[in-house]
C-alpha positions in Angstrom: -8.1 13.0 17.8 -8.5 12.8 13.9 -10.4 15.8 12.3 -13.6 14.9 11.2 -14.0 17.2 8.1 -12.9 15.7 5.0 -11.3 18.1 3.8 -9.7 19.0 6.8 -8.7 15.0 6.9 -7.0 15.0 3.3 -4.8 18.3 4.5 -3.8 16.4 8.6 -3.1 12.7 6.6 -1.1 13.9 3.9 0.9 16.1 6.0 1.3 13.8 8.4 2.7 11.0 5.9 4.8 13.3 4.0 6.6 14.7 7.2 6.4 11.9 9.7 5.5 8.7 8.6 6.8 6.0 6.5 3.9 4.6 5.1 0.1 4.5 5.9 0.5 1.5 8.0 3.0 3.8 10.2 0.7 6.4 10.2 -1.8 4.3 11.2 -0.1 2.6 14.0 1.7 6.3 15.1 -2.3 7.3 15.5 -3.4 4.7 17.2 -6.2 4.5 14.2 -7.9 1.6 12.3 -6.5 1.2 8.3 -9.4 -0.6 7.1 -11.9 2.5 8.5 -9.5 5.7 7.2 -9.4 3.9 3.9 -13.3 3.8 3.7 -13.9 7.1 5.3 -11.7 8.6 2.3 -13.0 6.9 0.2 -16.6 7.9 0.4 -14.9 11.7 0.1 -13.5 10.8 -2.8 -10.3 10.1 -1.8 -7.5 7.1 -3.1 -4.4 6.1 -1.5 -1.6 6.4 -4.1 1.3 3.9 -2.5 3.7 5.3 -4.6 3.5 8.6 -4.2 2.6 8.3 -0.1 -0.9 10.4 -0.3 -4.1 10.7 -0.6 -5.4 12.6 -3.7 
């Protein structure tokens, strides 16, 4: 389970793809989560992915 707060979802992701994961499709995949619907939800928070840089900001 994901957290729901936006906030709280920025801190779990980024953490998560800066200590385990390759990439966002990894994290994805490691989460068992869809990419197309943790894009959006960041998204309407505010939120981009920067590929480069492997976060959210």
């Amino acid at each position: 389970m994901i957290p729901t707060d936006p906030a709280v979802l920025l801190s779990f992701i980024n953490m998560k793809l800066r200590d385990f994961c390759e990439g966002l499709d990894e994290l994805c995949e490691d989460l068992d989560i869809d990419k197309e619907e943790l894009l959006e939800k960041m998204e309407a928070a505010g939120y981009h992915y920067n590929e480069e840089a492997k976060q959210f900001k």
